[in-house]
C-alpha positions as CSV (number, residue, x, y, z in Angstrom):
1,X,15.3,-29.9,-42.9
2,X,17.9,-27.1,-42.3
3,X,18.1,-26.1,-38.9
4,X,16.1,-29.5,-37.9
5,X,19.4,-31.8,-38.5
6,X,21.6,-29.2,-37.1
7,X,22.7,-31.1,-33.8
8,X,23.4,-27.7,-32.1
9,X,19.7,-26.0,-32.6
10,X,17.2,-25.5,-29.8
11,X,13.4,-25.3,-30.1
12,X,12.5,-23.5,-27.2
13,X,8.6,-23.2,-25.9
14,X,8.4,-19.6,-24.5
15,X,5.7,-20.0,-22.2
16,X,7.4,-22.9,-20.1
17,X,11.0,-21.2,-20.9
18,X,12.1,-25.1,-21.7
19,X,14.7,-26.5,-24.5
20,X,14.4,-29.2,-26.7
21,X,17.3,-30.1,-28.6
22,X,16.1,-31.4,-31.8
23,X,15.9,-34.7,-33.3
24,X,19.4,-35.5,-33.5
25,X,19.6,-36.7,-29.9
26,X,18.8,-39.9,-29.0
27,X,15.3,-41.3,-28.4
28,X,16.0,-41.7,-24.5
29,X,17.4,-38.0,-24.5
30,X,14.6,-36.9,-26.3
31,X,12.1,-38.4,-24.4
32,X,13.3,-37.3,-20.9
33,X,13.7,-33.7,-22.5
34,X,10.2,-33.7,-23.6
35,X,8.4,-34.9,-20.1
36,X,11.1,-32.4,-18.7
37,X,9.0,-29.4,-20.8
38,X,6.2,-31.0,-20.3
39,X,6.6,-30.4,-16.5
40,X,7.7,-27.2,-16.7
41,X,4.9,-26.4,-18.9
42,X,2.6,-27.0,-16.4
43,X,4.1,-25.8,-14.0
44,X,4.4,-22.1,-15.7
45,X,0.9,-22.4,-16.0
46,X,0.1,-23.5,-12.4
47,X,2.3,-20.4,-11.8
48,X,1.0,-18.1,-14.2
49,X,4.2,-17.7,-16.3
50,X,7.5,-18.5,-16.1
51,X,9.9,-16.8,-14.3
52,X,7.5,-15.5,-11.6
53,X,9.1,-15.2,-8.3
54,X,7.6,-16.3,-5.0
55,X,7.1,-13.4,-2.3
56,X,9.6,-13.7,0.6
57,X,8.6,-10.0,1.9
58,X,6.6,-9.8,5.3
59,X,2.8,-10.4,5.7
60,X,1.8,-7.5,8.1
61,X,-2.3,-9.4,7.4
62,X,-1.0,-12.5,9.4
63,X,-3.3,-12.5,12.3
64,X,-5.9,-10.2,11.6
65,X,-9.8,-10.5,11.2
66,X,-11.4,-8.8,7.8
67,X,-12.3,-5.7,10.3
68,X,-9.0,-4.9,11.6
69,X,-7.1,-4.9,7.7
70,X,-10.3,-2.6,6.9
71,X,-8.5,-0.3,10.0
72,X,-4.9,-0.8,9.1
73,X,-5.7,0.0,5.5
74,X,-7.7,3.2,6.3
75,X,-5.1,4.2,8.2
76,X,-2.3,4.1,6.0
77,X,-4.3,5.1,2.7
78,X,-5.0,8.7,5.3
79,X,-1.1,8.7,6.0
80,X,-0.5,7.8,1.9
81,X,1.0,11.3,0.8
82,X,0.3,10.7,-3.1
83,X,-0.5,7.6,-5.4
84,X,-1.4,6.9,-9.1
85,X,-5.2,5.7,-10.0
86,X,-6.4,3.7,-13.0
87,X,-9.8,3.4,-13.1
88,X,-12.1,0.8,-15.9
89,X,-15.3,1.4,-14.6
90,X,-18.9,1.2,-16.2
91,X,-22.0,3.1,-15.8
92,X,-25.5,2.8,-17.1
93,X,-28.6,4.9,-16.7
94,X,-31.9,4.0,-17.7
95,X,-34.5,7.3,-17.9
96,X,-38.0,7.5,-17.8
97,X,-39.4,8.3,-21.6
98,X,-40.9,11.6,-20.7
99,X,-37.1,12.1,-18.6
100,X,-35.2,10.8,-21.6
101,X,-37.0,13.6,-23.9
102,X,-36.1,16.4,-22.0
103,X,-32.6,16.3,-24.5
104,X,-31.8,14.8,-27.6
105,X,-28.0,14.0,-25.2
106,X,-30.6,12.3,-22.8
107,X,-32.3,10.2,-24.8
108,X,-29.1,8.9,-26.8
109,X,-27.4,8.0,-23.6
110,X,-30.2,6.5,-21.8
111,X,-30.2,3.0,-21.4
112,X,-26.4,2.5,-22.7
113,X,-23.4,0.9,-20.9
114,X,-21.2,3.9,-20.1
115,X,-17.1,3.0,-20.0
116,X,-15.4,5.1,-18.1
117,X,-11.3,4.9,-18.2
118,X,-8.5,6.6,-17.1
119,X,-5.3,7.5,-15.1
120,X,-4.1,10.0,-13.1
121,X,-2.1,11.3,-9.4
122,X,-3.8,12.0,-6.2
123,X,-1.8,14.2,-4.0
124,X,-2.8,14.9,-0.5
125,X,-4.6,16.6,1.4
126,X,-7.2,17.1,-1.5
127,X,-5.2,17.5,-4.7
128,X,-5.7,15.7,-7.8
129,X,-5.4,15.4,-11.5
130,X,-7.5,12.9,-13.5
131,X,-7.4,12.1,-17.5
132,X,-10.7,10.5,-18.5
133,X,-12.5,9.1,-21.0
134,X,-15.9,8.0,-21.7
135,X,-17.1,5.4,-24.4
136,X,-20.5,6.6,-25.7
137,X,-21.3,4.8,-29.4
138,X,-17.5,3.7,-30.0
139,X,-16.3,7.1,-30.0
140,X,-14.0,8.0,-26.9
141,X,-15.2,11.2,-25.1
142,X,-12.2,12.6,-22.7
143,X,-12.3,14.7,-20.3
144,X,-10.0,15.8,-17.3
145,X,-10.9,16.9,-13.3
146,X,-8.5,19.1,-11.3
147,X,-8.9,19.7,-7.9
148,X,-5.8,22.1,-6.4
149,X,-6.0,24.6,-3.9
150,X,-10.4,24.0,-3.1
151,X,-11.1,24.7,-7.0
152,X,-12.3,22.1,-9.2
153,X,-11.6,22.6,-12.8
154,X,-13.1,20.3,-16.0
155,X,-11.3,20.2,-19.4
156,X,-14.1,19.2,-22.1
157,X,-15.3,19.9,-24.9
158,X,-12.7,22.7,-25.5
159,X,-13.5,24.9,-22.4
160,X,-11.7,25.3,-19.2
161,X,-14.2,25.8,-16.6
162,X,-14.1,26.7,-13.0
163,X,-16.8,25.0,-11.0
164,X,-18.8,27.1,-8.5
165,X,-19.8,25.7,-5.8
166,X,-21.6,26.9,-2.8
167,X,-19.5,28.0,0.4
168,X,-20.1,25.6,2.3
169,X,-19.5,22.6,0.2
170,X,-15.8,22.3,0.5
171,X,-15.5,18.1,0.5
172,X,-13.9,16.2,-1.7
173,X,-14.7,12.5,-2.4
174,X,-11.9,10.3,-0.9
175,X,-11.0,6.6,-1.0
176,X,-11.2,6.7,3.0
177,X,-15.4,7.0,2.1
178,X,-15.2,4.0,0.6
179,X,-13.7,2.0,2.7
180,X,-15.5,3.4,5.8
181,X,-18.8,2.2,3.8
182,X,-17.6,-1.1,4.1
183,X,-19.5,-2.9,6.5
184,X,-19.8,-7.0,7.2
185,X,-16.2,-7.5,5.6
186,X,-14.7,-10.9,5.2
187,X,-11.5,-12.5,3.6
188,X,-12.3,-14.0,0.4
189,X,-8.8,-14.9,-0.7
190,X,-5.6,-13.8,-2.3
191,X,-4.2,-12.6,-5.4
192,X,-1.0,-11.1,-6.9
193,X,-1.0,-7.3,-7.4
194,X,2.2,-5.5,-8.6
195,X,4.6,-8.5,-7.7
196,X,3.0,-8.4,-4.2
197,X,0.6,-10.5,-3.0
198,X,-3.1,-8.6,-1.9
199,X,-5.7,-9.8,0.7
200,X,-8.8,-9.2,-1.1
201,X,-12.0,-8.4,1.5
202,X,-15.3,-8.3,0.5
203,X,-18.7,-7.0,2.1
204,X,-21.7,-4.9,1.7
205,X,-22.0,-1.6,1.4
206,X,-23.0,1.4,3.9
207,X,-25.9,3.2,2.1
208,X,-26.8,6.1,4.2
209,X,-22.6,6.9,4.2
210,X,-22.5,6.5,0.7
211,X,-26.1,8.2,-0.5
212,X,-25.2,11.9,-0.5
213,X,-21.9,10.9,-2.7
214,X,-23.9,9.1,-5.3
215,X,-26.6,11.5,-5.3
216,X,-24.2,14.5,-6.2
217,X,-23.3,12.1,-9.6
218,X,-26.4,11.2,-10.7
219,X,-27.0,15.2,-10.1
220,X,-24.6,16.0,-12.9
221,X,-25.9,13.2,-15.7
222,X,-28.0,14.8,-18.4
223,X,-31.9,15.2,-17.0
224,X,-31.4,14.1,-13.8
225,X,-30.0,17.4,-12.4
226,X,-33.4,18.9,-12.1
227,X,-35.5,16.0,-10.1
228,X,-35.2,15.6,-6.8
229,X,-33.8,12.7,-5.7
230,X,-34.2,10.5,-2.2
231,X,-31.5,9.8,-0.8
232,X,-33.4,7.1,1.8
233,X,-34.5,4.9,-1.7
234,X,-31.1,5.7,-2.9
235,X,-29.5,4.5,0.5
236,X,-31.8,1.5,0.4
237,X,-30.3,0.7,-3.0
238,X,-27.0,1.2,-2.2
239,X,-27.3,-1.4,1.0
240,X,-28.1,-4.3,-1.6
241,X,-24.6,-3.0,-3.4
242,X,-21.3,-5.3,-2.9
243,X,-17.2,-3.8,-2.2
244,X,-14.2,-5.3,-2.6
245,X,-10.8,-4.0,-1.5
246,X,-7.3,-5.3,-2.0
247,X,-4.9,-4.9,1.3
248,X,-1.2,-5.8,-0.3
249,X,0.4,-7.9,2.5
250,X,3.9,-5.8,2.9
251,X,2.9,-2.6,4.0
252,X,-1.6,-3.0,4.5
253,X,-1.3,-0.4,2.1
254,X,-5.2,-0.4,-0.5
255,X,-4.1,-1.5,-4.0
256,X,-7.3,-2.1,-5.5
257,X,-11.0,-1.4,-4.7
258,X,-14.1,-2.7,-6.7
259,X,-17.5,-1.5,-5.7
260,X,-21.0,-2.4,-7.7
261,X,-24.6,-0.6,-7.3
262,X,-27.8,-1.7,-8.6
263,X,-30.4,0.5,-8.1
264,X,-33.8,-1.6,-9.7
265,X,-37.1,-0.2,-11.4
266,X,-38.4,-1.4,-7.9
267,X,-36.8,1.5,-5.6
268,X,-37.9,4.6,-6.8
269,X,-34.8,7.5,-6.3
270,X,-36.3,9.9,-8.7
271,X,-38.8,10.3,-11.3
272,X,-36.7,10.8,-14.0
273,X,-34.8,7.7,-12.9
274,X,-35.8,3.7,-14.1
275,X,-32.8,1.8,-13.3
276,X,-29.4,2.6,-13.1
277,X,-26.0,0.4,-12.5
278,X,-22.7,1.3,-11.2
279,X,-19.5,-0.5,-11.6
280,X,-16.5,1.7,-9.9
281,X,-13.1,-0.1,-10.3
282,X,-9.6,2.1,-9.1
283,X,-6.3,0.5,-8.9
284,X,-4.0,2.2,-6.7
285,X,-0.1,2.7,-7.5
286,X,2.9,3.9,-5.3
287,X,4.5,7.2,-6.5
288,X,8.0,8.0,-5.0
289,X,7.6,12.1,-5.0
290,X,4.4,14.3,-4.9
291,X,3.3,15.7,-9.0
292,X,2.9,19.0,-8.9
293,X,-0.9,19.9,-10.0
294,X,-1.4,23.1,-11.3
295,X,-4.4,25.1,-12.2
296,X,-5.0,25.8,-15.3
297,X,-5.2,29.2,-16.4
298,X,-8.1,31.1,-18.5
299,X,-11.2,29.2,-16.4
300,X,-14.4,30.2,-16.9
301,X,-16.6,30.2,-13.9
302,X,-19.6,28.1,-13.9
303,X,-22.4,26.6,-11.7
304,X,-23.0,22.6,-12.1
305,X,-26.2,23.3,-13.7
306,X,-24.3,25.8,-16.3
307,X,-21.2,23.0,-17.0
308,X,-24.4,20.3,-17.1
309,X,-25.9,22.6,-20.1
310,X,-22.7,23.0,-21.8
311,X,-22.0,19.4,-22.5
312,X,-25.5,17.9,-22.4
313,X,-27.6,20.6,-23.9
């Protein structure tokens, strides 16, 4: 029996953090020390784990209506000087036949759930650095954005390119879009995030806010560049589309935002276009000093439509 007759072992049950001296106590001993780990058992799992420390921290959400945290939050993600991202998010795009044909890239993607994963900094006022990756057939497909001093730079495929953009299209997308495109918010409950308890709000989405976003992606996807797209069906879609953001109660700062599009064979964006779905997941992370984001060096300058031809053919 070895260890089992030694009156000095301990069986220990990692998940309640519990000891149970073995069977050389008595019964009585042994029987109060098994409903003891049989407590504690369930309550690590009410608890989700042992050792998990309840928040003591102030609850700056105390008080406030769905509409005001959406406020607060905006307000300290515009103040927010930099911050980590991880995103899990998942596209799908579903082309036309005659659309799909246009590429031999077109027609493998069409139709397919898209993963797209990553991490990366965010520095303000419109600096950032993203590593990502896209799952096409099991086989990762990375890729990296930098956006530093107005320049946007992708790393794929082995090239360095230099975006071009037109003059007067100096914006870049921010999370303060997103949450402005919130609209009929409510409080749907709490959650943990980080060690920190999150107010998560949910609502509908703001299509004619979000429309002109979207429709700059889908302008970059393989065979979709070249159609023109509505941006009123594409708003319409967008309005059916669900957010949720995650307000973390100690400082109202956004530590999580979910938002999902459906756009149905039913609203017609673009010819080329049956039905797509968007699933856009960020979580957002404190960062104690600023990254420095550099440009990288040897870009070659290229139109959307040019980068679009070099990686989709």
């Amino acid at each position: 029996m070895g260890d089992m007759m030694n009156p000095h072992c301990i069986m220990r049950i990692p998940a309640a953090g519990c000891q149970m001296p073995c069977y050389t106590t008595t019964v009585s001993t042994h029987r109060r020390v098994i409903a003891g780990c049989v407590l504690s058992l369930l309550g690590a799992i009410a608890l989700g784990g042992c050792g998990q420390t309840t928040y003591h921290g102030p609850d700056l959400t105390v008080g406030r209506s769905a509409q005001q945290l959406l406020g607060a939050t905006r307000t300290h993600t515009a103040a927010r000087p930099q911050f980590g991202l991880t995103t899990n998010s998942t596209i799908a795009i579903a082309l036309t036949p005659a659309a799909a044909a246009r590429t031999s890239y077109g027609q493998f993607l069409s139709g397919r759930q898209l993963p797209i994963h990553g991490t990366g900094v965010v520095v303000r006022p419109d600096q950032f650095s993203l590593a990502l990756g896209v799952t096409i057939g099991g086989v990762d497909a990375p890729f990296t954005l930098i956006h530093t001093r107005g320049q946007l730079y992708v790393l794929a495929a082995g090239r360095t390119v230099r975006v071009v953009r037109p003059v007067t299209d100096t914006s870049v997308p921010t999370l303060n879009a997103l949450i402005d495109a919130m609209r009929m918010p409510t409080r749907v409950g709490r959650t943990s995030i980080g060690g920190v308890p999150a107010v998560e709000i949910a609502g509908q989405l703001n299509g004619a806010s979000l429309a002109p976003m979207i429709a700059n992606g889908l302008a970059t996807l393989p065979s979709l560049g070249t159609t023109p797209i509505s941006l009123p069906a594409l708003a319409h879609a967008i309005d059916q589309g669900t957010a949720h953001i995650w307000v973390r109660v100690r400082d109202l700062a956004t530590v999580r935002m979910q938002i999902l599009i459906t756009i149905p064979t039913t609203i017609h964006v673009t010819p080329a276009l049956r039905n797509a779905s968007i699933d856009l997941a960020l979580d957002l992370t404190d960062l104690a000093t600023p990254p420095r984001i550099t440009a990288p060096a040897h870009a070659t300058p290229m139109s959307l439509a040019q980068l679009r031809t070099l990686l989709t053919g």
